[in-house]
C-alpha positions in Angstrom: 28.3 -73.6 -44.2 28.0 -75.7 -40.9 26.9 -79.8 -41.3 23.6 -78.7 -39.4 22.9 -76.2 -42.6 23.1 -79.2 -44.7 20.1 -80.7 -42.6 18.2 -78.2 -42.5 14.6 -79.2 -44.2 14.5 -76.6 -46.2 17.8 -77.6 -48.0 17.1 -79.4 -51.4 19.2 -80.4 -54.3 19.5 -76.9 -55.7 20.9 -75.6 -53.0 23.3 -78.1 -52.2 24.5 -77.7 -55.5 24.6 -73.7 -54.9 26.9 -74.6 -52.1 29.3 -76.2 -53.8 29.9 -74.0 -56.7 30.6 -71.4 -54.4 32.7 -73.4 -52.0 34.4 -74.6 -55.5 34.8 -70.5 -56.5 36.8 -70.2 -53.1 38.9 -72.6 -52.5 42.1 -71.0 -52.6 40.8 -68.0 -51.5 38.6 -69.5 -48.4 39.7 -71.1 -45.5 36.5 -72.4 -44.8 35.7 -73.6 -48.9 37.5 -77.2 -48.4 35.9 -77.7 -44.8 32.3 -76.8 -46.5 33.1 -79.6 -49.5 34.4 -82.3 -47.0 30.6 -81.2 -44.7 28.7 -81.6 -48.0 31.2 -84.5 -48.8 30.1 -86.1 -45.5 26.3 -85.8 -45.2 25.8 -85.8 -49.3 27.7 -87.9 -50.7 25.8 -88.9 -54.2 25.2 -85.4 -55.1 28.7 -84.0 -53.8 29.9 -86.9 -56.3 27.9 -85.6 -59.1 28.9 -82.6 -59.0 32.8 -83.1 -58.7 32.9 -85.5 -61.5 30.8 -83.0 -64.1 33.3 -80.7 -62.5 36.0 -82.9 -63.7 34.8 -84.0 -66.9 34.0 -80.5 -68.6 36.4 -79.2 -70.3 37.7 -76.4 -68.3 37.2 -72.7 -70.0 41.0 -72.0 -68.4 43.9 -72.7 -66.4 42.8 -71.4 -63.8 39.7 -73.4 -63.4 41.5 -76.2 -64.5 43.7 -75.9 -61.7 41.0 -75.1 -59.3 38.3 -78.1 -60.5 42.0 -80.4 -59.9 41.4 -79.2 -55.7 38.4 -81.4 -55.7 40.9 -84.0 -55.1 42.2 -82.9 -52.0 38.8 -83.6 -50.4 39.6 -87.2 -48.8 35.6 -88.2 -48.9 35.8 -87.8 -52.4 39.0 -89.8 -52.9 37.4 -92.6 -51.0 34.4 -92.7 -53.4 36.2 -92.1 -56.5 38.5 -95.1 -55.5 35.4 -97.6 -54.5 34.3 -100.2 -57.0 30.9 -99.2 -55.8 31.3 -96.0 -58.0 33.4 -97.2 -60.7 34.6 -100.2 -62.0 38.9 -100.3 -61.9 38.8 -99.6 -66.1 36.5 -97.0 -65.8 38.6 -95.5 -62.9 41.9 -95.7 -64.8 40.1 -94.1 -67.8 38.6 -91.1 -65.9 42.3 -90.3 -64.4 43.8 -91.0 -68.1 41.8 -88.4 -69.4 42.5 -86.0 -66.7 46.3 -86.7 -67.4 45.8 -85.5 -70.8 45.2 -82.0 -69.6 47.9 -82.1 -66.6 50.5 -84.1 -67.5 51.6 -83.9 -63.8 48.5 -84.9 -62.4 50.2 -87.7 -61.0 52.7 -85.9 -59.2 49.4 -84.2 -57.4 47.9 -87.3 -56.6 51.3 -88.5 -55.3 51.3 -85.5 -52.5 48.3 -87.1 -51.1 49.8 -89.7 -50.4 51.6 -90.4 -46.7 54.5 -88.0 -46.8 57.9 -89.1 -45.2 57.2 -88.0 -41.4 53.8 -87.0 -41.7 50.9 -87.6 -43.4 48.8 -84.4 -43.7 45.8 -85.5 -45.9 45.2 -88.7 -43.5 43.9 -91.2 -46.2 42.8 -94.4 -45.3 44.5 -97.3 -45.8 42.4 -98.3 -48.9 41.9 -94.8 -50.8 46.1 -94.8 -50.3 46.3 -98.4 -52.2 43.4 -97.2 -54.8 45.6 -94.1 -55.7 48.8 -96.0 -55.8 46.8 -98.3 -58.9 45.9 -95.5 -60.5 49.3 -94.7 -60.4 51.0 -97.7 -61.2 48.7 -97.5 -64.6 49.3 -93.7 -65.4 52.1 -92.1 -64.3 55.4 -92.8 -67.0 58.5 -93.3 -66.0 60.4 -93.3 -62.8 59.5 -90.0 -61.8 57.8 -90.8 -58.9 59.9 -93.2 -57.0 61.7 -90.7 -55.0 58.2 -89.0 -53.9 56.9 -92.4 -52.7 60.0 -94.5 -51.9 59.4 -94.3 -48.4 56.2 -95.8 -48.4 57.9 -99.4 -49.0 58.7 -98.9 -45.4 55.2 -97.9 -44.2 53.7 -99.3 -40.9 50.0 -100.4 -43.0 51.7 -103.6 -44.8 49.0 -102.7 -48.0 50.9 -99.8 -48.3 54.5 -100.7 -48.2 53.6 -103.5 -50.6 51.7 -101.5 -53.1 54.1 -98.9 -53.4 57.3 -102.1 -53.6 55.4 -103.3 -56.5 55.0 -100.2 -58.4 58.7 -98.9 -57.5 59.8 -102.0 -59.0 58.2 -102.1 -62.0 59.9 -98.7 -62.7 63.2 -99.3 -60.7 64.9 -102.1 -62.2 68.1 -102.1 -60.2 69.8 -105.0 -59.0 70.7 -103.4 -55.2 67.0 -102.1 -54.8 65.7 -105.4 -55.7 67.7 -107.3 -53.4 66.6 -105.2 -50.5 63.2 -105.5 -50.8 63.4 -109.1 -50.9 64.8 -108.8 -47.9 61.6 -106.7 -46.5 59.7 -109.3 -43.3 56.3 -108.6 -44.9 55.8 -111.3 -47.8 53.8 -108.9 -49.7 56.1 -106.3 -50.3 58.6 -109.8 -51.5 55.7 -111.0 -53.8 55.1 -107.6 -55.2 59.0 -107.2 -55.9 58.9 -110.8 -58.0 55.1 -110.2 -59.7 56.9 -106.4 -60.8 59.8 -108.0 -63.1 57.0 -110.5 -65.0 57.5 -109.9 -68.6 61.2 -109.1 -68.2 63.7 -111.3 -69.6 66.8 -109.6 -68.1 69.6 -111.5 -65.9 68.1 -109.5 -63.4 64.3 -110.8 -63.9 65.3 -114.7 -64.2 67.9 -114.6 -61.5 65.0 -113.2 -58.7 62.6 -116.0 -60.0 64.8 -118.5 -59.8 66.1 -117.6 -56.3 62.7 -117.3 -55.1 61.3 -120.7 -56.0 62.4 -121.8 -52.2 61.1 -118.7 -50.6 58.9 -119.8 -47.6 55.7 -117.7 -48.4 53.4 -119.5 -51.1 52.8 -116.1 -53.0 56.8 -115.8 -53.6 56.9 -118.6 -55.1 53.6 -118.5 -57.0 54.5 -115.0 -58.4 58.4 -116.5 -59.3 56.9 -119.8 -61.3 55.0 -117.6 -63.2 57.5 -115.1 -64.4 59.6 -118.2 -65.2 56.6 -119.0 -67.2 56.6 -115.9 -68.8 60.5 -116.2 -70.0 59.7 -119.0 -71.6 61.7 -121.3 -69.3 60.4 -125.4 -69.3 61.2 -127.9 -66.7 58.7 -125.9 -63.9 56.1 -129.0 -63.7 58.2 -130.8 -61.0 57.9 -127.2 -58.9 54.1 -127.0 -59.4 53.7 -130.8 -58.7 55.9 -130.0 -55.7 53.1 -126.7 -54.3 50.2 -129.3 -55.3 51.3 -131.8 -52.9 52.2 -129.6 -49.9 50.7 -130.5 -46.9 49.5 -126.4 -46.3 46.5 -126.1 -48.4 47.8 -122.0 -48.7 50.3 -123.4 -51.3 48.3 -126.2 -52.9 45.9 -123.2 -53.8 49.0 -121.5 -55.3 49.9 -124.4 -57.3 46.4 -124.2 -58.9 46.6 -120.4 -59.3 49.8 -120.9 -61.0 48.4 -123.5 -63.2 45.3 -121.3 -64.2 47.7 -118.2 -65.0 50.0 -120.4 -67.4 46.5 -122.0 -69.3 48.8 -125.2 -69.8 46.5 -127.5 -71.0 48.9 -130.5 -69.9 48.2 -129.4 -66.5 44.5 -130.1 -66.4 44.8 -133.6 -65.6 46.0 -131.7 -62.1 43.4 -129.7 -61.5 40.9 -132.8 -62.0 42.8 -134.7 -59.6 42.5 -131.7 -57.0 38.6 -131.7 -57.2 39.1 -134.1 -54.6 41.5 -132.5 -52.4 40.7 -132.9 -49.0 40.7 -129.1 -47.9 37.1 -127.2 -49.3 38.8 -124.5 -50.7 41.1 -126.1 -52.5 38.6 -128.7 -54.1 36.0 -125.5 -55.3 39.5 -123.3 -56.5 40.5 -126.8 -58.5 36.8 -127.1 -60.0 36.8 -122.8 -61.0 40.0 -123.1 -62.4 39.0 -126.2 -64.9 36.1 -123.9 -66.3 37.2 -122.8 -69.3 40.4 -124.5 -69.6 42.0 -126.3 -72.4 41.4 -129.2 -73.1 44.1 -131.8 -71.5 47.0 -133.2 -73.8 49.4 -135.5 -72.4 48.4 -136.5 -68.7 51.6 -136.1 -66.4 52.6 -139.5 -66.8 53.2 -139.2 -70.4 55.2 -136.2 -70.0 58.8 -135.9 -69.0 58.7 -131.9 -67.8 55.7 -133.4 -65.5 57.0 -136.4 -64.3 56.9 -136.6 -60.5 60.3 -136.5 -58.1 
């Protein structure tokens, strides 16, 4: 079916619809079936996404249509819809993809061939459908398995990607020499990613990287370091919040209050009050959203010896 078909006036829902289910019954057997979705993909788009998620959703009657319904996502319009919060919220998304997972356990392994291979990339995703798959990943797919598939992306030329794929690599990865080069990666991202992917860990490994990154030059280092120190448990970190809050670059003032609203420290508030009045805008309104719905203040950083100032 060519796009001028799909204009036709005559054309209406039904037929649309009787164009897909047939381009559906012959992929695999059609050169021309995936070509036909991606027109109908194109100039259709609400109704070609109704019909791939019923598709989806039903419970196949076989394999075989299981299998085939699983092509739908090789069609990179769809991918770029399924993926944009304009169709579905980032729960709903990871929920739709869990519950495919329970019928293919390697769906993710599929959706990891979409991705940017290592010298080519034959599905040509955008930048942002790549980074939306690599979430869904990073929530679904168990265990290493797919860090030799996607390695190579940490090295990719769109900085999104390389970071994306750092972060979920290292969350999987936890090896001392694989960290270690990454934080030796130019782009910050792919750094940041490296430290935010060992929060919750309290290995030699985990606190080590924190505490080494605390000097790092790039705010977001340093944010995502204090807060995994935060998350071992480790005390003393008010004199390297006080420190971001009273940097001349508003970047890493705003990272002192981000850091600040992630810990919830209610002896910290006195610090977000005294940024309402911060001379850069951004940091004054981030200082005043950050105090709604925080704890009450306790000791003000006078009266506390972890807050004291240098």
């Amino acid at each position: 079916m060519s796009q001028s078909a799909i204009h036709a006036p005559d054309v209406n829902r039904e037929t649309i619809q009787a164009a897909f289910d047939n381009a559906l019954d012959m992929l695999g057997r059609h050169d021309g079936a995936t070509q036909t979705l991606r027109s109908i993909a194109v100039e259709e788009p609400d109704l070609f996404f109704a019909a791939a998620m019923e598709c989806l959703q039903a419970e196949p009657a076989s394999t075989g249509e299981r299998n085939r319904n699983l092509h739908l996502l090789d069609v990179p319009e769809f991918l770029h819809q399924l993926v944009s919060p304009a169709r579905l919220s980032r729960e709903e998304l990871l929920e739709f993809f869990r519950q495919l997972m329970l019928r293919n356990p390697l769906l993710d392994v599929t959706l990891a061939r979409l991705l940017p291979g290592r010298y080519e990339d034959l599905h040509g995703l955008d930048s942002a459908v790549a980074v939306g798959l690599m979430d869904v990943l990073d929530a679904i797919s168990p265990g290493p398995r797919l860090t030799m598939m996607i390695g190579h992306l940490t090295q990719n030329a769109d900085p999104r990607i390389a970071s994306k794929a750092a972060l979920l690599i290292s969350r999987r990865l936890h090896s001392r020499d694989w960290t270690e080069a990454q934080l030796a990666s130019r782009d910050p991202r792919v750094r940041a990613n490296v430290v935010e992917a060992l929060w919750g860990e309290r290995t030699a490994l985990a606190v080590t990287t924190f505490r080494g990154c605390l000097d790092n030059e790039n705010n977001r280092v340093v944010g995502n370091a204090l807060v995994g120190l935060h998350l071992v448990g480790e005390s003393g970190l008010g004199p390297r919040i006080q420190l971001l809050l009273e940097d001349r670059r508003a970047a890493f003032r705003l990272t002192g209050l981000w850091v600040i609203e992630k810990t919830q420290d209610p002896r910290y508030a006195p610090w977000l009050e005294a940024a309402g009045t911060d001379e850069d805008q951004g940091v004054r309104q981030a200082a005043l959203k950050a105090l709604e719905g925080f704890p009450a203040s306790q000791p003000p950083p006078s009266q506390d010896p972890e807050l004291e100032s240098h």
